[in-house]
Backbone as numpy.savetxt, mean C-alpha at the origin, in Angstrom:
# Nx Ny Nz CAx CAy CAz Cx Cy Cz
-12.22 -29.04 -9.82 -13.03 -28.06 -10.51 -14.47 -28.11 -9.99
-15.34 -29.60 -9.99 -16.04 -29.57 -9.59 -16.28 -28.94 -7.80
-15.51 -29.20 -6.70 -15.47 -28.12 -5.84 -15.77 -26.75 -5.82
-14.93 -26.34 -6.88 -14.44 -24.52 -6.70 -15.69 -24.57 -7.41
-16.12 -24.93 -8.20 -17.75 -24.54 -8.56 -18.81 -24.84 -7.64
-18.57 -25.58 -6.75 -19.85 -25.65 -5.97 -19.62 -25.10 -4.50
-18.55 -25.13 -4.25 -18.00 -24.30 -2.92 -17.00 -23.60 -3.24
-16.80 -22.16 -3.52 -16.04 -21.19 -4.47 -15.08 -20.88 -2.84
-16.39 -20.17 -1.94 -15.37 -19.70 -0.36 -14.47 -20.58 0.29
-14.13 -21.89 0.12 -13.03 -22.63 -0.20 -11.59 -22.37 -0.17
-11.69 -21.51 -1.50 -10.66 -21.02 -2.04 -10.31 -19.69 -2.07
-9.25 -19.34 -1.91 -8.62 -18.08 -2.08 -7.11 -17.69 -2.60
-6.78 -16.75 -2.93 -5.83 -16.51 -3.68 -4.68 -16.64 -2.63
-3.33 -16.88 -3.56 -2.14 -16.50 -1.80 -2.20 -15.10 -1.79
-0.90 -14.57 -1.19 -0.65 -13.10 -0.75 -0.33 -12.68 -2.50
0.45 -13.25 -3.06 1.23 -13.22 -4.63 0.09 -12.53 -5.65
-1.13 -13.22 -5.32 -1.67 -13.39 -6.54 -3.69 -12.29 -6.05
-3.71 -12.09 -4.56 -4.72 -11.59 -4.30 -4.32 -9.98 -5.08
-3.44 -9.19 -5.21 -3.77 -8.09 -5.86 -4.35 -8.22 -7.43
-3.55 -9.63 -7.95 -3.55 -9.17 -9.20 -4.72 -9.60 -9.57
-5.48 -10.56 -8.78 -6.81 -10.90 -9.22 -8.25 -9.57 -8.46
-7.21 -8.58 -7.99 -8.52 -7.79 -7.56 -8.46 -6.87 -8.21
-6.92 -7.06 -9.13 -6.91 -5.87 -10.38 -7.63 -6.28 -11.58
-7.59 -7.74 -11.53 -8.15 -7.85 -12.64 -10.12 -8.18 -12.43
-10.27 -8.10 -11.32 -11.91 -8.42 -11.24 -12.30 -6.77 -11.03
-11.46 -5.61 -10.37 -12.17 -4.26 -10.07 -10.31 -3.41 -11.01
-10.76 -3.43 -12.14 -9.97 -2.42 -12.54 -9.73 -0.98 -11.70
-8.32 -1.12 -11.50 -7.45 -0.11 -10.67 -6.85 0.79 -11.74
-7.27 2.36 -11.47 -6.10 2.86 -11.80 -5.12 3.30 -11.04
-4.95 3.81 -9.53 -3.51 3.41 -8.66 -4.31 2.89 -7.35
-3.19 2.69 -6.92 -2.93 2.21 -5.60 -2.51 3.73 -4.48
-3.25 3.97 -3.30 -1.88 4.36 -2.69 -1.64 3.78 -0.97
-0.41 3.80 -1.17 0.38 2.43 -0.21 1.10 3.41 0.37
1.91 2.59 1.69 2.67 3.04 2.42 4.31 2.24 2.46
5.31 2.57 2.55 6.43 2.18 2.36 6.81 0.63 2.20
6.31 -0.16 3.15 6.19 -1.54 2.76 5.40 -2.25 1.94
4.24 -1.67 1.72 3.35 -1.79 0.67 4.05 -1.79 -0.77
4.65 -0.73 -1.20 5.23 -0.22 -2.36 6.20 -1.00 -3.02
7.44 -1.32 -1.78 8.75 -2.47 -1.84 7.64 -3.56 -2.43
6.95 -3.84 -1.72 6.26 -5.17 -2.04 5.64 -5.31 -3.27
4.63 -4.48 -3.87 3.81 -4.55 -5.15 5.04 -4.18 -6.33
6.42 -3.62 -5.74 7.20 -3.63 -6.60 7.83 -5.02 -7.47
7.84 -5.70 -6.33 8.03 -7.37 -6.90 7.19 -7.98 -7.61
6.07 -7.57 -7.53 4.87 -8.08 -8.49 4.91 -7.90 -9.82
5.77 -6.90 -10.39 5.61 -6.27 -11.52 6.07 -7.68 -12.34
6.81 -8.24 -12.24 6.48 -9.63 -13.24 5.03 -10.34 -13.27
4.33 -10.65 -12.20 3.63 -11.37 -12.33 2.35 -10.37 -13.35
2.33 -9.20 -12.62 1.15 -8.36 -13.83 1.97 -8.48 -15.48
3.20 -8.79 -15.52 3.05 -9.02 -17.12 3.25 -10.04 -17.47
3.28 -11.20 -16.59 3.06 -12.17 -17.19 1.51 -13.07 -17.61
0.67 -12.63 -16.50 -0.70 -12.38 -16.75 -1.65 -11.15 -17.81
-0.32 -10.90 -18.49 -0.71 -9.07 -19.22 -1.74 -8.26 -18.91
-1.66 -8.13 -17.55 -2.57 -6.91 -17.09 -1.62 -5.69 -16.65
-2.29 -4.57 -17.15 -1.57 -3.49 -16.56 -1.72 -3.11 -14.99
-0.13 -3.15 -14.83 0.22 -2.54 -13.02 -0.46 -0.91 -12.70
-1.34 -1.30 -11.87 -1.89 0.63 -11.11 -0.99 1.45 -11.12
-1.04 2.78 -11.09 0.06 3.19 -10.65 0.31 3.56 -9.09
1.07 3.66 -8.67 1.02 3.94 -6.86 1.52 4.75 -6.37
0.95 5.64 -5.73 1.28 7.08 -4.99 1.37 6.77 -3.47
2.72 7.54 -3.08 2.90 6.92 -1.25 2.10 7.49 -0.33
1.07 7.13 0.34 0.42 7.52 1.31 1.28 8.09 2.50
0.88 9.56 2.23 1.18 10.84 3.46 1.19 10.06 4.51
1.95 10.48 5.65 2.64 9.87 7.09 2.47 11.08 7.94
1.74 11.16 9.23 2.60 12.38 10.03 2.36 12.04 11.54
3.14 12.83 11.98 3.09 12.53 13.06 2.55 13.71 14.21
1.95 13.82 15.00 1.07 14.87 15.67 1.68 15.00 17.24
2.56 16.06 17.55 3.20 16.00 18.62 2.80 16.76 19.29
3.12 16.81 21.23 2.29 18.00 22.02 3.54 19.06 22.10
2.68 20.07 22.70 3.73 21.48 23.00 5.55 20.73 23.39
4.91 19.40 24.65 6.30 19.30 25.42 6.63 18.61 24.57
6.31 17.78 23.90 7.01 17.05 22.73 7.84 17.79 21.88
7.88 18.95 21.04 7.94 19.70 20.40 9.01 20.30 21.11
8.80 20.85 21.90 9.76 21.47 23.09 11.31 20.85 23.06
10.97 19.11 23.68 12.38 18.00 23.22 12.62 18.03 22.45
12.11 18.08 21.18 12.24 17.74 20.06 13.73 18.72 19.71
13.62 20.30 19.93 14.01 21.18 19.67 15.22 21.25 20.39
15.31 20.92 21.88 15.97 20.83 22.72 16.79 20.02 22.96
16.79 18.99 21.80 17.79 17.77 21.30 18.37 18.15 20.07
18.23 19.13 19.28 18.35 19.09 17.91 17.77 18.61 16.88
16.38 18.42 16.93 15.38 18.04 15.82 14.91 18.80 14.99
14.38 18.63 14.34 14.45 19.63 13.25 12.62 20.34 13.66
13.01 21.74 13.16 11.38 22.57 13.46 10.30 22.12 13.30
9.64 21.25 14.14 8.05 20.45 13.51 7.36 21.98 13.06
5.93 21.13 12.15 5.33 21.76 11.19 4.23 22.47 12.25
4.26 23.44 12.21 2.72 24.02 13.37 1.62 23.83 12.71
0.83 23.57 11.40 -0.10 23.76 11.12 -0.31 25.59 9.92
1.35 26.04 10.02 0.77 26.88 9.03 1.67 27.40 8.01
1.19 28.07 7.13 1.57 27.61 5.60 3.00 28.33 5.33
């Protein structure tokens, strides 16, 4: 104890426990994550109630992918499905 009080940067949380202590020092209301992210904070959901803090909620962070003309071209020319041009 005497340590972590006098040299705090020492210490740090594991992987387990750094969200829930950054939920609980900067109140979150979501998260947004990307597919492995999500699987993962999904496992957590015990530890936020066993500490009784409420879990963020989490929205999946948009993905895309930005292809050229000839890209697009294969794409089509293999059987892929119509990439998005940019309009509505």
């Amino acid at each position: 104890q005497k340590t972590a009080l006098s040299d705090p940067q020492r210490y740090s949380p594991d992987v387990a426990l750094r969200p829930l202590l950054a939920d609980y020092l900067f109140p979150t209301v979501a998260h947004v994550l990307g597919p492995g992210e999500i699987a993962y904070h999904a496992m957590l959901k015990p530890l936020y109630q066993l500490f009784d803090l409420p879990q963020p909620l989490i929205f999946p962070r948009k993905s895309y992918t930005v292809l050229s003309q000839e890209e697009s071209e294969l794409l089509r020319e293999y059987g892929g499905t119509e990439p998005w041009n940019g309009g509505t």
